[in-house]
Legacy VTK file of the C-alpha trace (Angstrom):
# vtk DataFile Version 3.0
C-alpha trace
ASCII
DATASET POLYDATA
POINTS 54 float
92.270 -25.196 -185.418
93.181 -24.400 -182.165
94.513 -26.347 -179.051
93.935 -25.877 -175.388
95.803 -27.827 -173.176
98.120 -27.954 -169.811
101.922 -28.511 -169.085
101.292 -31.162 -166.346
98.908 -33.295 -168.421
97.909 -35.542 -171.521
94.487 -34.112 -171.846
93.507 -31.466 -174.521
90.679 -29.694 -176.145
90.441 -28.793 -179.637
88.957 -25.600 -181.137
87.255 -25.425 -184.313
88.293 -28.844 -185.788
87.676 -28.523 -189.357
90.674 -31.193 -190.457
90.099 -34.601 -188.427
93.108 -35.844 -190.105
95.800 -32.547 -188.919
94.279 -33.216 -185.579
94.867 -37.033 -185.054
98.507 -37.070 -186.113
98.792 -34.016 -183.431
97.216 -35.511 -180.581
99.479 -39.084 -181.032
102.766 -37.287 -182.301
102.630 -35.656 -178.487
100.481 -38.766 -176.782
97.574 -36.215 -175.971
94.090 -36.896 -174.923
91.345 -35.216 -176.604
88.806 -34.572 -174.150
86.591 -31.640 -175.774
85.777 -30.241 -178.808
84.682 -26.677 -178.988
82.474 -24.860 -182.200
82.413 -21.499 -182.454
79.991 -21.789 -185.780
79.281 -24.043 -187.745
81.075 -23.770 -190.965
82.974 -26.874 -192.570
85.964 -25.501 -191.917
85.096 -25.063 -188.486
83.070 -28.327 -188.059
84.192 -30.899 -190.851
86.497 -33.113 -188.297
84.841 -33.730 -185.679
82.872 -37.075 -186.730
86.003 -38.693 -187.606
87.377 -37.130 -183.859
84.539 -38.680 -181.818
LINES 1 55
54 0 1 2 3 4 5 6 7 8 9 10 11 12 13 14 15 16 17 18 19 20 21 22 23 24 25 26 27 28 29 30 31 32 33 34 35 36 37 38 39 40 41 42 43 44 45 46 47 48 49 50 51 52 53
C-alpha cells in the first residue's frame, strides 16, 4: 500500500489498497481524506480493501 498525498492538505490517495483495515486507522490517526484509489492489477493483495474504503 502506498500513499500519495500533500503537505498543505487533508486529502490523499491510496495505492494498491489490499488491507481496508491498515488504511482506515491511517487516514484518521493523521485526519486525512481519501479522495482516490489507484489499482495497478488486480490481485487481492492489491484490490481486497477497497469495498470496505468506498
Amino acid at each position: 500500500i502506498w500513499a500519495i498525498s500533500s503537505e498543505n492538505n487533508d486529502k490523499i490517495a491510496l495505492v494498491d489498497p489490499g488491507d481496508a483495515l491498515v488504511c482506515i486507522e491511517y487516514l484518521q490517526t493523521n485526519n486525512l481524506m481519501l479522495t482516490a484509489i489507484l489499482i495497478t492489477h488486480h490481485h487481492s493483495d492489491h484490490v481486497g480493501g477497497i469495498a470496505k474504503l468506498l
